[in-house]
mmCIF file of the N, C-alpha and C atoms, coordinates in Angstrom:
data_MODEL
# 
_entry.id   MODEL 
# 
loop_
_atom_site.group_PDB 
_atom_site.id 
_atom_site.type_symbol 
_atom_site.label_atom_id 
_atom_site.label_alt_id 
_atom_site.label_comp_id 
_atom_site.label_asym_id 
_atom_site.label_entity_id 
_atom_site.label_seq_id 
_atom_site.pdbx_PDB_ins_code 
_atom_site.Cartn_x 
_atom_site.Cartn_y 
_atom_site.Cartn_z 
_atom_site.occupancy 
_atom_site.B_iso_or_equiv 
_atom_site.pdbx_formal_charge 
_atom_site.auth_seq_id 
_atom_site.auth_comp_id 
_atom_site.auth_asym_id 
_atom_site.auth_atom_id 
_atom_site.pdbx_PDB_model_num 
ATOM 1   N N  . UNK A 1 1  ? 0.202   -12.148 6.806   1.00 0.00 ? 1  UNK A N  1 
ATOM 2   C CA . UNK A 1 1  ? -0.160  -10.760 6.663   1.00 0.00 ? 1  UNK A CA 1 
ATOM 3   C C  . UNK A 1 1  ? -1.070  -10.381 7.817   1.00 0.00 ? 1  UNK A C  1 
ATOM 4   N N  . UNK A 1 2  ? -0.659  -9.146  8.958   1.00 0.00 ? 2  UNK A N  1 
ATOM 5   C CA . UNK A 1 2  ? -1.661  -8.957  9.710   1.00 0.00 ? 2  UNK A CA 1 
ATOM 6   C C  . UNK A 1 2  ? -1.599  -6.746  9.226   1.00 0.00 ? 2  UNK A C  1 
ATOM 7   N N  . UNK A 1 3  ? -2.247  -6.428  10.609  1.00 0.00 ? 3  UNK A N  1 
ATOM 8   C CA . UNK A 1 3  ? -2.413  -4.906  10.280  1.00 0.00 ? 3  UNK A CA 1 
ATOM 9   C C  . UNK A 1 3  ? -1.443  -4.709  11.547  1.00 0.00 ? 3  UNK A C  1 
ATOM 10  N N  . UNK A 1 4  ? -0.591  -3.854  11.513  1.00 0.00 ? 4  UNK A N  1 
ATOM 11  C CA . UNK A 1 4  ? 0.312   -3.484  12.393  1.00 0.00 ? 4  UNK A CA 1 
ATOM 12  C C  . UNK A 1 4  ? -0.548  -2.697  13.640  1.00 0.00 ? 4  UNK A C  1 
ATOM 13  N N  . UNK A 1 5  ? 0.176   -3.226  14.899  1.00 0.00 ? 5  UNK A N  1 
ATOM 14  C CA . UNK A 1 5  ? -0.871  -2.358  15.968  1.00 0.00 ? 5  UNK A CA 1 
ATOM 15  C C  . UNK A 1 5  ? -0.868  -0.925  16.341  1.00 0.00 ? 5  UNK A C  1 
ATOM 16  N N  . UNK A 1 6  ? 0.228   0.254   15.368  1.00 0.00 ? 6  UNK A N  1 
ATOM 17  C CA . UNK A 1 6  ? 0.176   0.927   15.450  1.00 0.00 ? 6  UNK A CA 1 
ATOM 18  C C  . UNK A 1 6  ? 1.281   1.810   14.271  1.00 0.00 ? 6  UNK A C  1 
ATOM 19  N N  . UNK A 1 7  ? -0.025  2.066   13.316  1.00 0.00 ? 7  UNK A N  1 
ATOM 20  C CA . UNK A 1 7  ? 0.250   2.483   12.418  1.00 0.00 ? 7  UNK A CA 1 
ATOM 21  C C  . UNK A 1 7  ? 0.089   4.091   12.671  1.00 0.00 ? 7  UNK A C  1 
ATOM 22  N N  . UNK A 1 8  ? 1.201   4.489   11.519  1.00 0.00 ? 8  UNK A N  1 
ATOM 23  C CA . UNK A 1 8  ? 1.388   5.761   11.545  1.00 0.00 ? 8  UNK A CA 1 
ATOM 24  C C  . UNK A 1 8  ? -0.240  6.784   10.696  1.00 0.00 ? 8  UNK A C  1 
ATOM 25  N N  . UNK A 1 9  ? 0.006   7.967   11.047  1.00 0.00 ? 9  UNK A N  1 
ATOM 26  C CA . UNK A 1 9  ? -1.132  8.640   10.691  1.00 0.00 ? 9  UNK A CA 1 
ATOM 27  C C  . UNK A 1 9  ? -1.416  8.997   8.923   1.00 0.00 ? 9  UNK A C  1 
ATOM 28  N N  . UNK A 1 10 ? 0.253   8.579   8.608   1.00 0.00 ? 10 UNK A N  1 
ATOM 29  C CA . UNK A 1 10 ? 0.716   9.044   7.164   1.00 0.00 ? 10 UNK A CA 1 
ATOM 30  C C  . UNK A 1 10 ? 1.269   8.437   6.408   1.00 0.00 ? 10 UNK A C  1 
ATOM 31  N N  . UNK A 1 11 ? 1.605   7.913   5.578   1.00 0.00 ? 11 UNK A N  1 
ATOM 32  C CA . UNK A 1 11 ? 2.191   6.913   5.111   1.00 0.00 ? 11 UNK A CA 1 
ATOM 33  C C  . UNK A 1 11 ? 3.653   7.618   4.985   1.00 0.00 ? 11 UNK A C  1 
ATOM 34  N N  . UNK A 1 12 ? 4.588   6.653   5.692   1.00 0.00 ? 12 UNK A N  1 
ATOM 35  C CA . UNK A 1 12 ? 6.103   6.813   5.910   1.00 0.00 ? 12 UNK A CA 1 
ATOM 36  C C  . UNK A 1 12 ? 6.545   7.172   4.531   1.00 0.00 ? 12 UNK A C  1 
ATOM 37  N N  . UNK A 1 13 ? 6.313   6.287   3.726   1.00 0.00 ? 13 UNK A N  1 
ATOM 38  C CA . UNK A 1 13 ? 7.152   6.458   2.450   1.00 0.00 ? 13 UNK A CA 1 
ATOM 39  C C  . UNK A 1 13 ? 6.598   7.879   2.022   1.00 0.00 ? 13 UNK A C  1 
ATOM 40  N N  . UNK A 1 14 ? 5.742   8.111   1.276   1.00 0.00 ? 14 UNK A N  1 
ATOM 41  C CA . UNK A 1 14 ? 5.449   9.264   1.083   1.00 0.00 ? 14 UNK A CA 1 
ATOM 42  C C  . UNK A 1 14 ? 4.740   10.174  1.552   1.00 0.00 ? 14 UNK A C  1 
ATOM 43  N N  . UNK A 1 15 ? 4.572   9.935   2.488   1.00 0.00 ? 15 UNK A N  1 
ATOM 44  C CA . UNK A 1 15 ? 3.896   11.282  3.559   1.00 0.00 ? 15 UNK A CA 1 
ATOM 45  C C  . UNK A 1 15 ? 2.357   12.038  2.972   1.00 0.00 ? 15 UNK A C  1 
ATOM 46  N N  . UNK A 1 16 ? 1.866   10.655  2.072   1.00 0.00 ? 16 UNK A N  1 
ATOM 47  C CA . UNK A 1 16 ? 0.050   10.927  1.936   1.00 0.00 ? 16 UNK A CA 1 
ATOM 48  C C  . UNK A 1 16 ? -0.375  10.287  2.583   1.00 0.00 ? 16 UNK A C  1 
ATOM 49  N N  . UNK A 1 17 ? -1.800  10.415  2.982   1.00 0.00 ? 17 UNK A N  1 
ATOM 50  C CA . UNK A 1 17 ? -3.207  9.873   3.606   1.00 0.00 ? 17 UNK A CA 1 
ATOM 51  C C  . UNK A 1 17 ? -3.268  8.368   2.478   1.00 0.00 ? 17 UNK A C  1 
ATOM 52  N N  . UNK A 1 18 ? -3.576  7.634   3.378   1.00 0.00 ? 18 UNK A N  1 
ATOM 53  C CA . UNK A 1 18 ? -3.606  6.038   3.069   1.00 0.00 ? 18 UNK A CA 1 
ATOM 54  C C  . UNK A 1 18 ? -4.949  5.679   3.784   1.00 0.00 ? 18 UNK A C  1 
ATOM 55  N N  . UNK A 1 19 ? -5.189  4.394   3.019   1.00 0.00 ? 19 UNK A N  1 
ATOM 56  C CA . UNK A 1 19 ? -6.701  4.162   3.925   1.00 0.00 ? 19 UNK A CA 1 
ATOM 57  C C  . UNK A 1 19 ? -6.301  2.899   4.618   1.00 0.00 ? 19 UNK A C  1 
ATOM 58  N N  . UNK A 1 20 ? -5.304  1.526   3.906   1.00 0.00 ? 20 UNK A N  1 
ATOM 59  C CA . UNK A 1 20 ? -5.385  0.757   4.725   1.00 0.00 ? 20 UNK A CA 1 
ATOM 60  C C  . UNK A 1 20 ? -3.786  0.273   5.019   1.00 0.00 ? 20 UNK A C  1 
ATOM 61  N N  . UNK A 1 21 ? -3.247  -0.240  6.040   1.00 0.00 ? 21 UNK A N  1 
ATOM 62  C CA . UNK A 1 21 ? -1.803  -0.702  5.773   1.00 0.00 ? 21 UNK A CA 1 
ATOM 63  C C  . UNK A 1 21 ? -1.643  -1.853  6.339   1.00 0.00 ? 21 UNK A C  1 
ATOM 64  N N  . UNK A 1 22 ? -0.891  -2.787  5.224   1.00 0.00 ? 22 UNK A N  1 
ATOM 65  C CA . UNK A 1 22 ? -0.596  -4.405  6.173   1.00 0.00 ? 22 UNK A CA 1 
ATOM 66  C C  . UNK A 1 22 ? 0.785   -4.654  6.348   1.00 0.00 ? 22 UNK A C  1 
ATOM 67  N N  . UNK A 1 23 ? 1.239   -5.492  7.073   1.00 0.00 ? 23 UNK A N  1 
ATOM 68  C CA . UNK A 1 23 ? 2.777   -5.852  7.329   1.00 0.00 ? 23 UNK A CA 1 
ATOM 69  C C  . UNK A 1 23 ? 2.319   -7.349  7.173   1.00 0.00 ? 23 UNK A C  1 
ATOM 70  N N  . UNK A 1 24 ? 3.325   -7.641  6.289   1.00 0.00 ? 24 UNK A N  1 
ATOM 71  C CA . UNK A 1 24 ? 3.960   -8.887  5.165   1.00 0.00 ? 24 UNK A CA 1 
ATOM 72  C C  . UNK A 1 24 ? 5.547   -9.525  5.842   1.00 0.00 ? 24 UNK A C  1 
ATOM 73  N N  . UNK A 1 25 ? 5.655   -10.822 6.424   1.00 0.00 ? 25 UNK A N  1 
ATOM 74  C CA . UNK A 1 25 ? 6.911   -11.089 6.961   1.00 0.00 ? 25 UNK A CA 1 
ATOM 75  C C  . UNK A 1 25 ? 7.380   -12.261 5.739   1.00 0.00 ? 25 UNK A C  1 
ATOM 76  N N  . UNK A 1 26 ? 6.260   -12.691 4.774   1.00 0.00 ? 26 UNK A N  1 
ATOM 77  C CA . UNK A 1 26 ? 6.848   -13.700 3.481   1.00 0.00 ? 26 UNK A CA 1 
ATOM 78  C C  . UNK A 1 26 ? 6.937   -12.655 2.440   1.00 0.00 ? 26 UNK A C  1 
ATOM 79  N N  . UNK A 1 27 ? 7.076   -13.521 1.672   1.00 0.00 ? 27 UNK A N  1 
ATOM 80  C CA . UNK A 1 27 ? 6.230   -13.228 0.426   1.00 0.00 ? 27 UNK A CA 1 
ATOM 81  C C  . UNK A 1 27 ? 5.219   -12.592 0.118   1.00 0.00 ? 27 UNK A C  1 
ATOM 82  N N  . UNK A 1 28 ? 5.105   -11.880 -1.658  1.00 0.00 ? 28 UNK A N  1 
ATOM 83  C CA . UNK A 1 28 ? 4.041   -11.580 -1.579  1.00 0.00 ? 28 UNK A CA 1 
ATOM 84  C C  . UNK A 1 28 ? 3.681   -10.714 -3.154  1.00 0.00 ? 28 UNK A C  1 
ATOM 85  N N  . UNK A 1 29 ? 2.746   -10.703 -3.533  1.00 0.00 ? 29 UNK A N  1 
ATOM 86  C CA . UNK A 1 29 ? 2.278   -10.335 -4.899  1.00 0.00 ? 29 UNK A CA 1 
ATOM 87  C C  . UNK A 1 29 ? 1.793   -8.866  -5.198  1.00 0.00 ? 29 UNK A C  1 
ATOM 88  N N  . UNK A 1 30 ? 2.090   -7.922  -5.441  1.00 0.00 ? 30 UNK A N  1 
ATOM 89  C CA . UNK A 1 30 ? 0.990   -6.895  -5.744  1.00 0.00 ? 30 UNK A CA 1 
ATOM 90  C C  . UNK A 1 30 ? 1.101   -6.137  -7.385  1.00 0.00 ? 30 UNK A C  1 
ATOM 91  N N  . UNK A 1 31 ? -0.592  -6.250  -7.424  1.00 0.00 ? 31 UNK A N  1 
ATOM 92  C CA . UNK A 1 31 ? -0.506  -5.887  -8.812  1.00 0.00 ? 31 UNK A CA 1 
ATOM 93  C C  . UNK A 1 31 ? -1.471  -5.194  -9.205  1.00 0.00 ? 31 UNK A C  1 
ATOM 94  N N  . UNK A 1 32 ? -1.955  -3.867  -8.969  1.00 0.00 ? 32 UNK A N  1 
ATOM 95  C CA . UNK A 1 32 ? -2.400  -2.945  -9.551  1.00 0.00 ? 32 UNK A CA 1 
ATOM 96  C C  . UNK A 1 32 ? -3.247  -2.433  -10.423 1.00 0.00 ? 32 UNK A C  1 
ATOM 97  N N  . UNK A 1 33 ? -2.971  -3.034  -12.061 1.00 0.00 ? 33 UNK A N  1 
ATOM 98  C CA . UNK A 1 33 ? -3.182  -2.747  -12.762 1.00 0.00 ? 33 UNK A CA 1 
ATOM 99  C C  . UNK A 1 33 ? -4.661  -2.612  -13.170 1.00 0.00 ? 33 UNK A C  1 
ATOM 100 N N  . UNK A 1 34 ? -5.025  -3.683  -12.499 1.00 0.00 ? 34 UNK A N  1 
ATOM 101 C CA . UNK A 1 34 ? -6.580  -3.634  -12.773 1.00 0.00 ? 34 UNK A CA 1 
ATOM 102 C C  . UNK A 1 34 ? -7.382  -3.797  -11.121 1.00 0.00 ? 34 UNK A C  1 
ATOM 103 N N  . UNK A 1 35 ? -6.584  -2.740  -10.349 1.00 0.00 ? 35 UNK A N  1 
ATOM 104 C CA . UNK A 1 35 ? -7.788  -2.757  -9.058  1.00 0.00 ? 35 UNK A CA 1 
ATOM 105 C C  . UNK A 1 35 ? -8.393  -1.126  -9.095  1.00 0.00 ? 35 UNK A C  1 
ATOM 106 N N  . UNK A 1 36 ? -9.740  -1.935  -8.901  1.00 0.00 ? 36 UNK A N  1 
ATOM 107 C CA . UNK A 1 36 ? -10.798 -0.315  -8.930  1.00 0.00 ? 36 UNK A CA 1 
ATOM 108 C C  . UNK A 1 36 ? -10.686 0.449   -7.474  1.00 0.00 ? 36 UNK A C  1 
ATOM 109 N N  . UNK A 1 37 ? -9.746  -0.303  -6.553  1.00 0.00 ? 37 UNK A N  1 
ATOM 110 C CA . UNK A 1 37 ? -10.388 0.358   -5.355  1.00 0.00 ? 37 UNK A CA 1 
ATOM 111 C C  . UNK A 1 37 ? -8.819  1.002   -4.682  1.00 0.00 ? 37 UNK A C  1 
ATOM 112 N N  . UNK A 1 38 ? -8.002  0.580   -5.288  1.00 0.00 ? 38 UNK A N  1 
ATOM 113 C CA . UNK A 1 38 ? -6.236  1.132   -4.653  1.00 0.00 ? 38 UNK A CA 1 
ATOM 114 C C  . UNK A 1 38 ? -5.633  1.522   -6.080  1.00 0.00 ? 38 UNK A C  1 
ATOM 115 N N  . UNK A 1 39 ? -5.201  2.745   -5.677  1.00 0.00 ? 39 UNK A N  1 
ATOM 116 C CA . UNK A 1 39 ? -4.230  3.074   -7.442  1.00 0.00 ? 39 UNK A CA 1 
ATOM 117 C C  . UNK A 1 39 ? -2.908  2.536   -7.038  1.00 0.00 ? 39 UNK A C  1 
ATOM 118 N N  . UNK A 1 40 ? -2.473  3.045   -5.773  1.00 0.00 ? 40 UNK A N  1 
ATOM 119 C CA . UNK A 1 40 ? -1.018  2.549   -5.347  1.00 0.00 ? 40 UNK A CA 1 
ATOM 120 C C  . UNK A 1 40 ? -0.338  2.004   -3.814  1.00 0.00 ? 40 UNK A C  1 
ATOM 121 N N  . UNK A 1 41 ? 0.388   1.435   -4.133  1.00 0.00 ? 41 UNK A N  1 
ATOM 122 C CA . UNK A 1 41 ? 0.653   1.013   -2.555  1.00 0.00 ? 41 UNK A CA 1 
ATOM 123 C C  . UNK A 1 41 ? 1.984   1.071   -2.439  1.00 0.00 ? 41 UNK A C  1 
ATOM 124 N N  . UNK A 1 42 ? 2.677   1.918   -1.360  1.00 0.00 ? 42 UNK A N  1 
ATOM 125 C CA . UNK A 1 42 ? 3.865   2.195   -0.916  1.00 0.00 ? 42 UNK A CA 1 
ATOM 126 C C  . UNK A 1 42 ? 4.695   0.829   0.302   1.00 0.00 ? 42 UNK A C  1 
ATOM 127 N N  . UNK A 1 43 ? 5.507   0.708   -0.496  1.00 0.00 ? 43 UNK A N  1 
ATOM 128 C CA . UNK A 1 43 ? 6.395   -0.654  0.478   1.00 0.00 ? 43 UNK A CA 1 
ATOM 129 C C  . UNK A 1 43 ? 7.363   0.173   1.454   1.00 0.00 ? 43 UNK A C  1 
ATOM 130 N N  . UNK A 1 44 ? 7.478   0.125   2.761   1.00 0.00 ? 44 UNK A N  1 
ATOM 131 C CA . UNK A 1 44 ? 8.540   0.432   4.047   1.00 0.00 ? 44 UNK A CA 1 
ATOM 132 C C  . UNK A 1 44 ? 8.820   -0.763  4.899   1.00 0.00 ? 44 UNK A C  1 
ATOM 133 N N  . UNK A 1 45 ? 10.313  -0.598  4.717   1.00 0.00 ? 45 UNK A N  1 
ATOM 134 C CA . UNK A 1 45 ? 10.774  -1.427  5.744   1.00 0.00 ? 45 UNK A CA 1 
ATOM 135 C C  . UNK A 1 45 ? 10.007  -1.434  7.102   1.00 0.00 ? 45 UNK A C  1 
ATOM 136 N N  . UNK A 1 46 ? 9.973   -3.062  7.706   1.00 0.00 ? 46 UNK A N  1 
ATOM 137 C CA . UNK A 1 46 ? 9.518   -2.777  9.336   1.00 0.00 ? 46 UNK A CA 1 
ATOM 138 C C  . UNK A 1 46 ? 10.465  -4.127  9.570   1.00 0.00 ? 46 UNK A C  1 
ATOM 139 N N  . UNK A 1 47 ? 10.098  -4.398  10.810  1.00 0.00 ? 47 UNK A N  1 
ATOM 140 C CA . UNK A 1 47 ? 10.446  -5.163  11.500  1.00 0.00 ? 47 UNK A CA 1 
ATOM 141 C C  . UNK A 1 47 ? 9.440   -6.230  12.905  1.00 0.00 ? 47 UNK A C  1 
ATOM 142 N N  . UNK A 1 48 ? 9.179   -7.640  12.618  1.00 0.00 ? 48 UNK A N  1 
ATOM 143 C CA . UNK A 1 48 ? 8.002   -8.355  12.832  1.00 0.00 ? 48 UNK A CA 1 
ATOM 144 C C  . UNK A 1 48 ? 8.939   -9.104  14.223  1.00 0.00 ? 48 UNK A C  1 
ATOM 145 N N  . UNK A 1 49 ? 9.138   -8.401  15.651  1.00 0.00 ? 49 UNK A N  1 
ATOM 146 C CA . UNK A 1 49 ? 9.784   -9.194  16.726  1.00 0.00 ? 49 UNK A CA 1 
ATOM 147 C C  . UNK A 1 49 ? 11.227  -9.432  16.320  1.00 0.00 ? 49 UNK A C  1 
ATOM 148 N N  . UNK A 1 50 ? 11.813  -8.464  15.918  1.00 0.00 ? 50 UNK A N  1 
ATOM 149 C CA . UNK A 1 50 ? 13.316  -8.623  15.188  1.00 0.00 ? 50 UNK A CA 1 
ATOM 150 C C  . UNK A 1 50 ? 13.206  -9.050  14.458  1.00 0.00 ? 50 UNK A C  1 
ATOM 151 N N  . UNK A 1 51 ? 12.539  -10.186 13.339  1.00 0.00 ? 51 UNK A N  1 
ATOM 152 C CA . UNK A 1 51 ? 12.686  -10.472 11.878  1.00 0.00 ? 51 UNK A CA 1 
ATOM 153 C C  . UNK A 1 51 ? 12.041  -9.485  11.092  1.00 0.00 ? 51 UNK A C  1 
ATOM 154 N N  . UNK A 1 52 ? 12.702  -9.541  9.815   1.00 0.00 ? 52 UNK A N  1 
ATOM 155 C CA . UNK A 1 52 ? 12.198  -8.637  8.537   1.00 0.00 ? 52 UNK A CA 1 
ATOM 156 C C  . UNK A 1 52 ? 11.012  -8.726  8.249   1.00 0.00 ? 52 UNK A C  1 
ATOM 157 N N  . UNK A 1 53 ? 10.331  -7.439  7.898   1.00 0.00 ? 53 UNK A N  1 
ATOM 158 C CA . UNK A 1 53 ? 9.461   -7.528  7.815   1.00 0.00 ? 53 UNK A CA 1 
ATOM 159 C C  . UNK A 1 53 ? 8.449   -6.224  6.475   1.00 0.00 ? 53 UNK A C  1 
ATOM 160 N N  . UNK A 1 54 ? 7.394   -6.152  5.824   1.00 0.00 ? 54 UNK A N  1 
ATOM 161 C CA . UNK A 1 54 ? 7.865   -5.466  4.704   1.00 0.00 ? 54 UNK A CA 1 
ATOM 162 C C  . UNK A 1 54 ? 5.807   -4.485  5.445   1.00 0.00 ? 54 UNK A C  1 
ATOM 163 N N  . UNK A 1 55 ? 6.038   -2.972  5.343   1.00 0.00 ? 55 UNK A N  1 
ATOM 164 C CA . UNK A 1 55 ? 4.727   -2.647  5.124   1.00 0.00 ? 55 UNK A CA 1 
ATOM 165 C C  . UNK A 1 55 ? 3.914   -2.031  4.322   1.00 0.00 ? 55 UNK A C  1 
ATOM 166 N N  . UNK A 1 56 ? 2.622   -2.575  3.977   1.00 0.00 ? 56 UNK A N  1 
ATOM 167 C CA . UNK A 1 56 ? 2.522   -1.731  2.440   1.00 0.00 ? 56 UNK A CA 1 
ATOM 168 C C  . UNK A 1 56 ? 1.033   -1.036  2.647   1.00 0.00 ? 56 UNK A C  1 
ATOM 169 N N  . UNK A 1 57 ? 1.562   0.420   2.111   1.00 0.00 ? 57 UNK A N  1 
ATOM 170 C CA . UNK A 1 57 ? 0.747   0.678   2.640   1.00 0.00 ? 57 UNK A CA 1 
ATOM 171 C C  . UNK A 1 57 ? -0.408  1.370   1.084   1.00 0.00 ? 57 UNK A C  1 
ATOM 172 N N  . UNK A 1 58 ? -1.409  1.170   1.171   1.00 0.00 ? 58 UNK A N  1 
ATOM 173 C CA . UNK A 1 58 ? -2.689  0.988   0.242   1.00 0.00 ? 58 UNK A CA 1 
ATOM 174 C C  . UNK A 1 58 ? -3.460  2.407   -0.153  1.00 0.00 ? 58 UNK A C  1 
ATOM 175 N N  . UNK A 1 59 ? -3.061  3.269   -1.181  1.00 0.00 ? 59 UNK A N  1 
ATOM 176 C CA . UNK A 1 59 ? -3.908  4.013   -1.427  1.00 0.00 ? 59 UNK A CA 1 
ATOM 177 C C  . UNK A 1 59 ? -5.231  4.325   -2.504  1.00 0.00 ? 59 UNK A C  1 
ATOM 178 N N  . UNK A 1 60 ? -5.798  4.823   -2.417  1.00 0.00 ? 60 UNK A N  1 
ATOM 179 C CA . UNK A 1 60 ? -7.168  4.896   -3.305  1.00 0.00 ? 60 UNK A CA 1 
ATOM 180 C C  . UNK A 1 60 ? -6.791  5.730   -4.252  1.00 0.00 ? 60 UNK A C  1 
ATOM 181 N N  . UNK A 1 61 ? -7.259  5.529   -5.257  1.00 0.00 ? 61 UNK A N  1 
ATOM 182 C CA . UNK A 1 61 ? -6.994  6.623   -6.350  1.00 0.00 ? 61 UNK A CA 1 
ATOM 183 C C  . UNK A 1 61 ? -7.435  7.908   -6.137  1.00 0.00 ? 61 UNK A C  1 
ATOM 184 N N  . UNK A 1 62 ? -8.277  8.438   -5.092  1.00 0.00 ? 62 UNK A N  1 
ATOM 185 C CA . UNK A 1 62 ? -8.515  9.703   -4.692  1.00 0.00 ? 62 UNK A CA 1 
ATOM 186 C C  . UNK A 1 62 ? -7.092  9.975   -3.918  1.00 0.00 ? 62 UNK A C  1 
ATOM 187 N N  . UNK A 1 63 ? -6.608  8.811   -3.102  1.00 0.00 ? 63 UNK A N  1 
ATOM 188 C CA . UNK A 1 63 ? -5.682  9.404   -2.259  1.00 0.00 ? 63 UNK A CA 1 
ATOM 189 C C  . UNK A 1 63 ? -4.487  10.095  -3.349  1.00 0.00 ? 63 UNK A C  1 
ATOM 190 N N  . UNK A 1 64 ? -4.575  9.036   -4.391  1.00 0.00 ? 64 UNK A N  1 
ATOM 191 C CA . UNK A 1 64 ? -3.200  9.008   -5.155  1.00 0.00 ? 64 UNK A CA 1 
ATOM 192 C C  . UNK A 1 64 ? -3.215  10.103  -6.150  1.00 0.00 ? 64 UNK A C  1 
ATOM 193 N N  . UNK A 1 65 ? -4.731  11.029  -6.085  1.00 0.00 ? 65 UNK A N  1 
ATOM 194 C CA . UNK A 1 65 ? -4.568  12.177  -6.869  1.00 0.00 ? 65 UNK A CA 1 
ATOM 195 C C  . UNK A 1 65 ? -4.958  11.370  -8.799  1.00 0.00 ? 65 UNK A C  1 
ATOM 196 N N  . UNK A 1 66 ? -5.688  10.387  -8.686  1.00 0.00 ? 66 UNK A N  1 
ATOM 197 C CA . UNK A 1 66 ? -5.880  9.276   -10.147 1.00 0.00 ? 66 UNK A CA 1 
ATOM 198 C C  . UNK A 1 66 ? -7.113  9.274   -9.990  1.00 0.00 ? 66 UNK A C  1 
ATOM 199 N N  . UNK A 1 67 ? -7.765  9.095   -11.171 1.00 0.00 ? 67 UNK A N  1 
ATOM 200 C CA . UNK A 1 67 ? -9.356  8.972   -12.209 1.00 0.00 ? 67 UNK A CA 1 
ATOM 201 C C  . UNK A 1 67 ? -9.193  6.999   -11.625 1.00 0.00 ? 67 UNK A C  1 
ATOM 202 N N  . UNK A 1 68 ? -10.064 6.898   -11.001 1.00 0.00 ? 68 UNK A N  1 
ATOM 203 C CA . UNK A 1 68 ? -10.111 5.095   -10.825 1.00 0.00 ? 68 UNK A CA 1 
ATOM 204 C C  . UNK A 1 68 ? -11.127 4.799   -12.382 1.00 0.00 ? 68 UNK A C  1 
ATOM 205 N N  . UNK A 1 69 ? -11.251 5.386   -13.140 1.00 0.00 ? 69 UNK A N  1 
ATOM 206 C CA . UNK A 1 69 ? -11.701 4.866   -14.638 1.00 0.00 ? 69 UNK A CA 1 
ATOM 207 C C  . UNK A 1 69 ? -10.674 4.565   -15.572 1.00 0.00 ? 69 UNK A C  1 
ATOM 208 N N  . UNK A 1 70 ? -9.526  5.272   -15.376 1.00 0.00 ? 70 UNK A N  1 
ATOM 209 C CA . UNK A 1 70 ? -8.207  5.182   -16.406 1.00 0.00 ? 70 UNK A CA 1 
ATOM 210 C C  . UNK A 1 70 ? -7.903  3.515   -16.132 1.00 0.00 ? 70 UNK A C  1 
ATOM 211 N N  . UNK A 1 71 ? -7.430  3.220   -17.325 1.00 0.00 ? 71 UNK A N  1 
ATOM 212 C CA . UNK A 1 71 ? -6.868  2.219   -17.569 1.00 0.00 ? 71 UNK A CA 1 
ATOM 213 C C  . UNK A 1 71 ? -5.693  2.073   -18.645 1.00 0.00 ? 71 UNK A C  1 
ATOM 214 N N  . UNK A 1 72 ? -4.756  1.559   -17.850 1.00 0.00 ? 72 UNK A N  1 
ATOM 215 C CA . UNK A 1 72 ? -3.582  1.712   -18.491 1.00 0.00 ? 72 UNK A CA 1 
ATOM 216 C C  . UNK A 1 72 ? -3.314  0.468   -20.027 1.00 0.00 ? 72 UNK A C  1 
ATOM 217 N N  . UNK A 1 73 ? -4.293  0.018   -19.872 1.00 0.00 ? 73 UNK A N  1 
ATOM 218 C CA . UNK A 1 73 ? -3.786  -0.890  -21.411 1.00 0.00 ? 73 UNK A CA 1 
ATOM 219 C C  . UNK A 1 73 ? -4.677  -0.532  -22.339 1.00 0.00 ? 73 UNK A C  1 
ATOM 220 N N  . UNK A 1 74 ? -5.335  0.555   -21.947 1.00 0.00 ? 74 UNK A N  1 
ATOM 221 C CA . UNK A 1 74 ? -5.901  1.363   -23.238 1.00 0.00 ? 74 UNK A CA 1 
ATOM 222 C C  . UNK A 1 74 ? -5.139  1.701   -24.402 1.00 0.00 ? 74 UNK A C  1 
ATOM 223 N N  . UNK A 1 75 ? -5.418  1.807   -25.621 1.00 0.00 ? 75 UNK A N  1 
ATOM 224 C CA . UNK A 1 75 ? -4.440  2.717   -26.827 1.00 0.00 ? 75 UNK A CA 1 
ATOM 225 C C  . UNK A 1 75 ? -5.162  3.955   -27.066 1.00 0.00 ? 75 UNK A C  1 
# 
């Protein structure tokens, strides 16, 4: 996992303000549910020197328009 050397101003996939973005050429885990500091993160194809390559890009729950207090396994 590094930070791409030239990331876009917007996030490709959905065209919001993002705070951080990494490019992933393995594997890789993301899970949400209980982070206080990213509500969501958008996956776009890239490409790492001609091999596949995946970028994800990290938003804050301000970005994502979300209460970072909600919690989804509440009843």
């Amino acid at each position: 996992m590094y930070v791409p050397d030239d990331p876009p101003a917007e996030c490709p996939a959905c065209g919001d303000p993002y705070e951080s973005v990494s490019r992933h050429t393995g594997g890789f885990v993301a899970n949400l549910l209980d982070n206080e500091r990213y509500r969501r993160v958008c996956f776009y194809p890239a490409t790492d020197d001609g091999d596949p390559a995946v970028d994800c890009y990290h938003h804050t729950h301000a970005q994502a328009g979300t209460d970072a207090a909600r919690r989804y396994n509440d009843d």
